[in-house]
Every structure is written in structure tokens, then in C-alpha cells.
Backbone as CSV, one residue per row, in Angstrom:
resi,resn,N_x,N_y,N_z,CA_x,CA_y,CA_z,C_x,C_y,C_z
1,UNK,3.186,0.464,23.973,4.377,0.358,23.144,3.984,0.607,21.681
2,UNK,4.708,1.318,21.022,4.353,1.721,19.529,5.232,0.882,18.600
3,UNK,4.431,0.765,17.462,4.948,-0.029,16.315,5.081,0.660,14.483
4,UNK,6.166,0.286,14.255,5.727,0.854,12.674,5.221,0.073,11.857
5,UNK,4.357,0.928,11.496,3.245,-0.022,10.364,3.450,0.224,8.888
6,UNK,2.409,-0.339,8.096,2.583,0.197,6.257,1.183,-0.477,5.934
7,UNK,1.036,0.556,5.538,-0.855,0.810,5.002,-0.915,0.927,3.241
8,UNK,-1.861,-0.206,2.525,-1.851,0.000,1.633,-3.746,0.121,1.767
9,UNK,-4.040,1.919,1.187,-5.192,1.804,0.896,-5.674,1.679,-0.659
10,UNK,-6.497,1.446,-1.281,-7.727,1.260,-2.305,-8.887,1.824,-2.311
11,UNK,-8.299,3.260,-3.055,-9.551,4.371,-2.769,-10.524,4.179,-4.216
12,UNK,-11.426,4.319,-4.165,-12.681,4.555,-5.297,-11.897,5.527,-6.229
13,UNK,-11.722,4.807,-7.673,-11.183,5.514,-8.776,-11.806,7.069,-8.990
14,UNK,-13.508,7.354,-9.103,-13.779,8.022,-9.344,-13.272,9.806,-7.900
15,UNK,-12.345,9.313,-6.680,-11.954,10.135,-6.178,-10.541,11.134,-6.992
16,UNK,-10.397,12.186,-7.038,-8.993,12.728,-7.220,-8.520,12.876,-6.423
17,UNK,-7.056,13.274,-6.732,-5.887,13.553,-5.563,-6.667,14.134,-4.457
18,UNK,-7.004,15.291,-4.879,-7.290,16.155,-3.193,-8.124,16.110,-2.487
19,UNK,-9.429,14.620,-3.021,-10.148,14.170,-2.194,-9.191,12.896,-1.685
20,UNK,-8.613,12.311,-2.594,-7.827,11.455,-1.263,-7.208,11.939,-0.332
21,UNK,-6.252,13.223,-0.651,-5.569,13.724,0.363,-6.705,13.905,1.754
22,UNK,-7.560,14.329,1.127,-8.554,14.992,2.589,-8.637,13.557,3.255
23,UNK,-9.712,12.383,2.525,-9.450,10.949,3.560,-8.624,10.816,4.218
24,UNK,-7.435,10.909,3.665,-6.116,10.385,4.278,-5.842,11.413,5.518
25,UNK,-6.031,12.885,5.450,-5.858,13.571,6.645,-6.566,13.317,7.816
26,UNK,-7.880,13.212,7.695,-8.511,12.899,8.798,-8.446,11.230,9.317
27,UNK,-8.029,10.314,8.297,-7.336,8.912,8.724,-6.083,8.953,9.982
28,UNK,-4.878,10.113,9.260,-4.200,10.007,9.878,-4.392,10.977,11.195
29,UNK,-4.806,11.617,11.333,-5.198,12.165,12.248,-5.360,11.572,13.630
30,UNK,-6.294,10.465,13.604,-6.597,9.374,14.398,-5.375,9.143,14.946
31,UNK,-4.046,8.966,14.167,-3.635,7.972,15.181,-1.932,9.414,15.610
32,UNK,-2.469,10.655,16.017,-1.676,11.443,16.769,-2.279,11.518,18.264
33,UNK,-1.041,11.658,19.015,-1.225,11.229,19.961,0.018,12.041,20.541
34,UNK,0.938,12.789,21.743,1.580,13.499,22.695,3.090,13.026,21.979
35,UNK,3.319,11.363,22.086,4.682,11.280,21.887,4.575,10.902,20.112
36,UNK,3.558,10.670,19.213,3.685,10.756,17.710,2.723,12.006,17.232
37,UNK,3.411,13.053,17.513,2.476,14.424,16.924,2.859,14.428,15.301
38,UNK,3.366,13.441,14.457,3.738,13.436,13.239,3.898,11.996,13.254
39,UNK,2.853,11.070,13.156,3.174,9.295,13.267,2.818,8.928,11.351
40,UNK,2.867,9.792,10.140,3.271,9.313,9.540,4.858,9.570,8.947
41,UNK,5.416,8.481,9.023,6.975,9.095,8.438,7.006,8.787,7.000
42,UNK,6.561,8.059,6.063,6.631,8.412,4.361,5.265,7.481,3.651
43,UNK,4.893,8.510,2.564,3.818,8.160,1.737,4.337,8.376,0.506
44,UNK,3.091,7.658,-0.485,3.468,7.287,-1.354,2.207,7.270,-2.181
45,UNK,1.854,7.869,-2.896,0.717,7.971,-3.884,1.055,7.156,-5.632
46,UNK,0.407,5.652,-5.467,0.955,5.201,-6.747,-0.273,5.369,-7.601
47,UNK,-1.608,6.189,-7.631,-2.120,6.824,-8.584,-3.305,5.577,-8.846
48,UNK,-3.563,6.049,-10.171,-4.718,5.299,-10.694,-4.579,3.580,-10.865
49,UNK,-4.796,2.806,-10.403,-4.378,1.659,-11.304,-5.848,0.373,-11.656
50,UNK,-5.627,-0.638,-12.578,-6.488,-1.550,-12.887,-6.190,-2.551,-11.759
51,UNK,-7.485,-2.929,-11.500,-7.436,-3.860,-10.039,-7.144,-5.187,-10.683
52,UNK,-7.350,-6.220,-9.829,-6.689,-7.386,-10.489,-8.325,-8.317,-10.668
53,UNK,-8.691,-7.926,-9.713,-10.223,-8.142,-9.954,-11.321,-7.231,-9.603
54,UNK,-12.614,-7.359,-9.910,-13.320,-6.221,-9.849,-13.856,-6.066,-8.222
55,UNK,-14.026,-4.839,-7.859,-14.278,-4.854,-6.144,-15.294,-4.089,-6.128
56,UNK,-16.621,-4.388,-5.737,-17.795,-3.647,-5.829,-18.241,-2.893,-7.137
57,UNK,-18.041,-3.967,-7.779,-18.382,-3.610,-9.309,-17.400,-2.438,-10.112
58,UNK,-16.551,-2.183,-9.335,-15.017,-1.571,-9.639,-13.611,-1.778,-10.743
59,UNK,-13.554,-1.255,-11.667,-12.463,-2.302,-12.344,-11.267,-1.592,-11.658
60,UNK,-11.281,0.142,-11.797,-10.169,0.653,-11.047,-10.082,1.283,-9.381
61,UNK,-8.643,1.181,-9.283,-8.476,1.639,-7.224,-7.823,3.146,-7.777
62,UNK,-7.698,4.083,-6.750,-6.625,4.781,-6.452,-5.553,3.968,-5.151
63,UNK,-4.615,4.168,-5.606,-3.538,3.265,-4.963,-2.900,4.464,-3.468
64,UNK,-2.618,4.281,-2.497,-1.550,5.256,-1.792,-1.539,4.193,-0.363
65,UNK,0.007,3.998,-0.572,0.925,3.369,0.798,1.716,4.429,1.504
66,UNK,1.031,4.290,2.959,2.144,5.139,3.675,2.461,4.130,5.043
67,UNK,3.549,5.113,5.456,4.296,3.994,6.709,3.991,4.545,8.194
68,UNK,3.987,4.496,9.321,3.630,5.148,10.346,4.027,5.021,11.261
69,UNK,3.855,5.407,12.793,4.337,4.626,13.903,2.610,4.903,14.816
70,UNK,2.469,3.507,15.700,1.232,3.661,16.772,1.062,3.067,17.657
71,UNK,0.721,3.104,18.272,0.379,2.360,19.813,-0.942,1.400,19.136
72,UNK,-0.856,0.541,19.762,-2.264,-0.214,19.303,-3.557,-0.128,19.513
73,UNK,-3.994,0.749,20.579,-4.850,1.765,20.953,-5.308,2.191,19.927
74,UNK,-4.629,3.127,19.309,-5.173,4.144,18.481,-4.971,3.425,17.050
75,UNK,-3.984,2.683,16.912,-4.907,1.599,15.795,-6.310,1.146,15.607
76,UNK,-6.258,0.677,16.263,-8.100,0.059,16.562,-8.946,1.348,15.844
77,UNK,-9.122,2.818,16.446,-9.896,3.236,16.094,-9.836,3.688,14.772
78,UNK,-8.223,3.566,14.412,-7.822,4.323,12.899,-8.446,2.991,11.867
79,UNK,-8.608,1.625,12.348,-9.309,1.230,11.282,-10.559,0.573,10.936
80,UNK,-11.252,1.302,12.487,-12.609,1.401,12.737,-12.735,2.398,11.235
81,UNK,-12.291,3.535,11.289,-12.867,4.524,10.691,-12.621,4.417,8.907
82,UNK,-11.431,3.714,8.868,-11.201,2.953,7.555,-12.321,1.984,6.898
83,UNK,-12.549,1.453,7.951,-13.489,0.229,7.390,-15.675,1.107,6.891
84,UNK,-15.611,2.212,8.006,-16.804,2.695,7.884,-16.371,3.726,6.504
85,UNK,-15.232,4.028,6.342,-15.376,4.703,4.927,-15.881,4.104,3.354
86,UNK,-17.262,4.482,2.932,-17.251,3.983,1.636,-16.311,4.087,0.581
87,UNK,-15.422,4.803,0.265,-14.858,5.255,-0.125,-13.526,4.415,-0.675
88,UNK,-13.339,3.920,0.527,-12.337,3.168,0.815,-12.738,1.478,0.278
89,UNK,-11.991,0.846,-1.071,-12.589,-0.614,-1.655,-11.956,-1.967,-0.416
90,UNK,-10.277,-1.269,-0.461,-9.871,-2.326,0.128,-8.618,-1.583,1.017
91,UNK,-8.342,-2.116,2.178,-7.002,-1.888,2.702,-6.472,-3.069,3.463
92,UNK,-5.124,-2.828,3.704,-4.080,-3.921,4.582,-3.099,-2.980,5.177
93,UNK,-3.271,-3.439,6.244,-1.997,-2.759,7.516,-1.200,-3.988,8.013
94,UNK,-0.143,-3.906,7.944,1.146,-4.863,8.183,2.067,-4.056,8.951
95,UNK,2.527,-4.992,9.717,3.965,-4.223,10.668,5.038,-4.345,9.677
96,UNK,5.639,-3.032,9.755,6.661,-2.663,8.529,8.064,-3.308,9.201
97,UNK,8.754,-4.140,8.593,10.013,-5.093,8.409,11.245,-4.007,7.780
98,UNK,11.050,-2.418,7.678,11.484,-1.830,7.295,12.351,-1.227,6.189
99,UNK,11.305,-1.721,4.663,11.858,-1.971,3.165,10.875,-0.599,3.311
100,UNK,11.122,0.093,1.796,10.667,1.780,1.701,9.346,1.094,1.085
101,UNK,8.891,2.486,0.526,7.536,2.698,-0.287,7.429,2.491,-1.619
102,UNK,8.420,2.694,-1.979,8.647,3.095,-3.376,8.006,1.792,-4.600
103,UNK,7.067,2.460,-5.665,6.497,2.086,-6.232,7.320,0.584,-7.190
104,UNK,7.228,-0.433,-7.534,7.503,-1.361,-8.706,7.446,-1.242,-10.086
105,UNK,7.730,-1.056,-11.009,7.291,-0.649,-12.079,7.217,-1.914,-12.584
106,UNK,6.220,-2.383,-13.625,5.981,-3.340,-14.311,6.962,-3.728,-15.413
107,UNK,7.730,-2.301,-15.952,8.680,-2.999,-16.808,10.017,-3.608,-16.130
108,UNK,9.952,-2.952,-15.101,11.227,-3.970,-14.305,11.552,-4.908,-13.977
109,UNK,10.050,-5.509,-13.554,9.655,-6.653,-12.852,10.253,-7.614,-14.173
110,UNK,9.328,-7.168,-15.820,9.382,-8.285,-16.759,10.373,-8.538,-17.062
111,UNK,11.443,-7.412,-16.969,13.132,-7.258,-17.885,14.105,-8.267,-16.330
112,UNK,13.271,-8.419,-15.253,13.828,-9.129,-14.130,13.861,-10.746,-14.856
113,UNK,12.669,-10.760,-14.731,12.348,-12.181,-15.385,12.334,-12.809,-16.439
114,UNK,12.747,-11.496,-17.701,13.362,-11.940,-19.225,15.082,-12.396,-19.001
115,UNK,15.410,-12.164,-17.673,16.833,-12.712,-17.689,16.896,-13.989,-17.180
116,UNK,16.339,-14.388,-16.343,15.696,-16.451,-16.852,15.849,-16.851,-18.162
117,UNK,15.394,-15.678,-19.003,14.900,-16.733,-19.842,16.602,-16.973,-20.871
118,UNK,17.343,-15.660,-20.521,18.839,-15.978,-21.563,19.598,-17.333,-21.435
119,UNK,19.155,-17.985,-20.452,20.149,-19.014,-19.679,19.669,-20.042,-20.807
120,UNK,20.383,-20.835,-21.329,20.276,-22.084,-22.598,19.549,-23.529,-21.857
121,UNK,18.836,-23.566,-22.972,18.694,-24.744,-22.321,18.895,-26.078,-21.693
122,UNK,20.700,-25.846,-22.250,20.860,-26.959,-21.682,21.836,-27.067,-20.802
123,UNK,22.234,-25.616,-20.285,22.427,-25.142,-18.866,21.223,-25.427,-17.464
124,UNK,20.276,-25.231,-18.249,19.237,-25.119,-17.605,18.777,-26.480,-16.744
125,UNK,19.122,-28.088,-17.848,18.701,-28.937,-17.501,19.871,-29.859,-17.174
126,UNK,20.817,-29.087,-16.850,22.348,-29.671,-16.329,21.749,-29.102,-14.385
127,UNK,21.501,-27.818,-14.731,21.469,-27.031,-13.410,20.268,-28.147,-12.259
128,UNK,19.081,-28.390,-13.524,18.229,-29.411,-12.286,18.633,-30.637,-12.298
129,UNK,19.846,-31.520,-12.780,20.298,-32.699,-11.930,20.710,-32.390,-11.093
């Protein structure tokens, strides 16, 4: 029985695009198979970023989430081959709950949470009795 997944890898900063692309082809590769001759359905390349902590003496990842479908079979070996990649700092595969790819931007997040802060304060301390 096949499942959809969502892969966030953490490639070695010093790779570019079209060496990640190549990892990522022969990653995905692994997990085609008769009834998923195309088992990724969307990716997402969020680029260079600063890690949150350092990972093998690393300050930066290359970032790229994609989503997929697989039998659990051919999981196994797709992250056999993940894990033997140096290349590769960090990854997580999760069964996808079916929300997209699409990147967060940091100023969104803050202008989310600068609207907390308009509320008065003494709305605020009416609201926690």
C-alpha cells in the first residue's frame, strides 16, 4: 500500500543548484516503481539558508522539500541511500497530512505576531480573567 510523504532535505551549502538537482535525481529515482513511474508530485527548492545550529561544523544548509507517493519497500532503500550520502547534513520524512510546499517567509511570520501585540493592555488582562 502506498503513502504520501514530505521530505525535508539539508544539503551541504557549499553544493549548487545542479549538484543538488543531480542528488535529488538519483534519490528519487529509488523510489519508481510500475504503478509510481512519477512518485514525486511537488518540490520546492527554498535555497541557501542559516541553520539554527551548526551541523558538522556547518553554519549554512541548502534547503529543498518535496512531496511523493511510496510503498514502504522502496522507502527503506530511498533512505538507506540518504543517510550514506555525505552530502546530505540532515533530513526528515513525514507522512504528508496534505498542506503544500510552499516556502514561509520570515516577514510574515513577524507582521503575524506584531498583531498580538496591537491589542491594549488592558484588553489583554480583562481577556485572562
Amino acid at each position: 500500500m502506498s503513502r504520501k510523504y514530505e521530505i525535508v532535505y539539508i544539503f551541504d551549502s557549499v553544493l549548487e543548484e545542479p549538484q543538488v538537482n543531480e542528488h535529488l535525481d538519483r534519490f528519487h529515482s529509488l523510489l519508481k516503481n510500475q504503478d509510481y513511474p512519477e512518485p514525486i508530485t511537488a518540490i520546492s527548492h527554498w535555497g541557501k539558508r542559516t541553520l539554527a545550529y551548526p551541523i558538522n561544523n556547518k553554519e549554512q544548509g541548502y534547503y529543498v522539500v518535496a512531496q511523493f507517493e511510496s510503498d514502504q519497500k522502496l522507502l527503506n532503500e530511498f533512505e538507506r541511500a540518504i543517510k550514506l550520502d555525505e552530502s546530505v547534513l540532515r533530513y526528515l520524512v513525514v507522512i504528508n497530512e496534505g498542506l503544500g510546499t510552499a516556502p514561509v517567509s520570515v516577514e510574515r511570520v513577524e507582521s503575524e505576531s506584531d498583531d498580538d501585540d496591537d491589542i491594549e493592555p488592558e484588553a489583554q488582562a480583562e481577556g485572562a480573567e
